[in-house]
C-alpha positions in Angstrom: 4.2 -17.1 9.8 0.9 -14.7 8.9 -0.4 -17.6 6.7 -0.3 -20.1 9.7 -3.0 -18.1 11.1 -5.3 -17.4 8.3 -8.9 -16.9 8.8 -10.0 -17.2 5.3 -13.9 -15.5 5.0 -16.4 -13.5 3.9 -18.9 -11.9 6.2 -22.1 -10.0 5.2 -22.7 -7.7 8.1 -26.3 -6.4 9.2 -25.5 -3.4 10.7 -27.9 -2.4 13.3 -29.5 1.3 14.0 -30.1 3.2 16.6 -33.7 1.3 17.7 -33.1 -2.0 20.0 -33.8 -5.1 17.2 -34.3 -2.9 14.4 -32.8 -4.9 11.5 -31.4 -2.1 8.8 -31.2 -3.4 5.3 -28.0 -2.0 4.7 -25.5 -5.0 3.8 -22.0 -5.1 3.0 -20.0 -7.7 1.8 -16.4 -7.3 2.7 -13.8 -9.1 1.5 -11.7 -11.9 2.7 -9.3 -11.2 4.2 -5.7 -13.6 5.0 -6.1 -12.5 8.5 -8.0 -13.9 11.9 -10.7 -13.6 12.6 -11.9 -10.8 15.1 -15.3 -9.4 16.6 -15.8 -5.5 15.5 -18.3 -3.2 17.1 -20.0 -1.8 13.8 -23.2 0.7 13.2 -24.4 2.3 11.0 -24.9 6.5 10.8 -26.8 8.0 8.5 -26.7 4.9 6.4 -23.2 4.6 6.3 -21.1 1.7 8.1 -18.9 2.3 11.1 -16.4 0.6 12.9 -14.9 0.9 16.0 -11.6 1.9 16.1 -9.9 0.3 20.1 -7.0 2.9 19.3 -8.5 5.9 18.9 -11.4 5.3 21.3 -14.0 6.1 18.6 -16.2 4.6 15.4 -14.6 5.4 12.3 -16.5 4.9 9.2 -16.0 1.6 7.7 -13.5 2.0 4.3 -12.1 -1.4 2.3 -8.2 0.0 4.2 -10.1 0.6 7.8 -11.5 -3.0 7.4 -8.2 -4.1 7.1 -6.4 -1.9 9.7 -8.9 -3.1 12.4 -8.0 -6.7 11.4 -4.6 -6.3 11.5 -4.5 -4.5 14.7 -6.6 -7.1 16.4 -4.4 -9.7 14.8 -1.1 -7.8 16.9 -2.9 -7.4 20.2 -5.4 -10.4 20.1 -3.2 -13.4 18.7 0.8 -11.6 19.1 0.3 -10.3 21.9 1.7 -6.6 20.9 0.6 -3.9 23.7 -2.4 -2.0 22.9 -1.0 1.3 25.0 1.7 1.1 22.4 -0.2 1.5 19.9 -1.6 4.7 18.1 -3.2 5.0 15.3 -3.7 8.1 12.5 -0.3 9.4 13.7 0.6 12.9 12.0 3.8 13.2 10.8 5.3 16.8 8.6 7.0 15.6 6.0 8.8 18.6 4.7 6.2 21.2 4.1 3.7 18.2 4.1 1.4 16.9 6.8 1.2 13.0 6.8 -0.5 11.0 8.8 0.9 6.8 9.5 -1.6 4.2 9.7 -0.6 2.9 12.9 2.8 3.4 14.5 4.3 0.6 17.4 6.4 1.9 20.3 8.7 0.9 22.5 8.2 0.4 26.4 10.3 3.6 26.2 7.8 5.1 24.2 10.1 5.2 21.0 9.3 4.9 17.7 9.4 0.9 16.5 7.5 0.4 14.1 5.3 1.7 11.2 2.3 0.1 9.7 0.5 1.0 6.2 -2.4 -0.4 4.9 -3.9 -0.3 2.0 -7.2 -1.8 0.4 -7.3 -5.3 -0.3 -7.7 -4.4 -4.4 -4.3 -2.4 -4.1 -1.2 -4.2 -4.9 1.6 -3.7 -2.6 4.0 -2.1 -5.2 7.1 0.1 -5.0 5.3 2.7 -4.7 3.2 1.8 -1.5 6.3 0.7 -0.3 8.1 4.5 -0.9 5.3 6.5 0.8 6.2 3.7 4.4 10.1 5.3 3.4 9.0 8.4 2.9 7.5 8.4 6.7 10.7 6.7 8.0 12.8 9.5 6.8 11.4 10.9 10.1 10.7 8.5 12.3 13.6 5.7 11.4 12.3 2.8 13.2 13.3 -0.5 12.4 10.7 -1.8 11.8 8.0 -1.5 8.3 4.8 -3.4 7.7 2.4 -3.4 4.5 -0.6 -5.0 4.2 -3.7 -4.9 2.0 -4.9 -7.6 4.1 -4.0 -10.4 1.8 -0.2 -9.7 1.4 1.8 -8.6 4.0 5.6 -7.2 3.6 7.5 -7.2 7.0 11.0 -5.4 6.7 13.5 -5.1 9.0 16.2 -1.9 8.6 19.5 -1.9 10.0 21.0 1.5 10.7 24.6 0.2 11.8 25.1 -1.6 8.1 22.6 0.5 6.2 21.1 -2.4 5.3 17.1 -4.2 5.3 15.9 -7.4 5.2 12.6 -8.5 4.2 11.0 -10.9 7.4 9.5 -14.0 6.4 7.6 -14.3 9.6 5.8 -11.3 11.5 8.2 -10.9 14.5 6.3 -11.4 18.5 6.5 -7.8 20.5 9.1 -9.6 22.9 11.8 -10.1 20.1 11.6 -6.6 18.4 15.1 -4.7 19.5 
């Protein structure tokens, strides 16, 4: 279960500029989160906060949903053991007329869609309508797989096409045992 592996804490992060041991008094205070722990490359731009981003193979500037999408991820590869090359994050989807874009989308060895993965900032509730914007985006990829987290709650669904039927996981499934 997620909870088993909670890494209750808050962390006040001196983000560092661009000279060697040049202390910038920039602080943030993000929030805790009901995740592990994990080490983030941050710095700062143009007094803004930035993250690192091990999917997309760039710093992203630091939001309240990136700080939780950067935990989660770790939390897949670092402690489930979920393959990073499967991984993508940002993924664009058109949605009618609409371009969308996943938080992070989970494939299969076969490169398949398997899973789809929203997050949203820890002060937004995980309602019925977060959870219709992941539907919305399954309408096109159908996986069987959906995942919400604002960091502190975490909805794990599991959608079976065969009885038209989902089930809401209590525990967040290994890589091994998704189908």
């Amino acid at each position: 279960m997620i909870s088993s592996y909670v890494g209750i804490y808050t962390i006040f992060m001196y983000f560092r500029g661009y000279e060697p041991n040049e202390v910038l008094s920039t602080k943030i205070s993000m929030i805790e989160l009901n995740l592990p722990k994990c080490r983030l490359r941050l710095e700062q731009r143009e007094g803004k906060p930035y993250v690192y981003d091990e999917l997309r193979r760039k710093f992203v500037r630091l939001t309240p949903e990136e700080w939780v999408r950067q935990h989660f991820v770790h939390y897949l590869i670092d402690v489930l053991g979920y393959p990073q090359p499967l991984m993508q994050n940002e993924v664009a989807l058109r949605l009618g007329e609409t371009s969308k874009r996943c938080d992070t989308l989970l494939y299969d060895k076969a490169l398949r869609p398997q899973m789809i993965l929203e997050y949203k900032a820890p002060h937004v509730a995980l309602t019925e309508t977060v959870l219709q914007q992941i539907v919305r985006y399954n309408y096109v990829l159908r996986v069987p797989y959906l995942v919400l987290s604002n960091g502190l709650d975490h909805l794990v669904c599991r959608i079976d096409y065969d009885t038209m039927s989902y089930t809401f996981l209590s525990e967040f499934p290994s890589y091994d045992s998704l189908e």
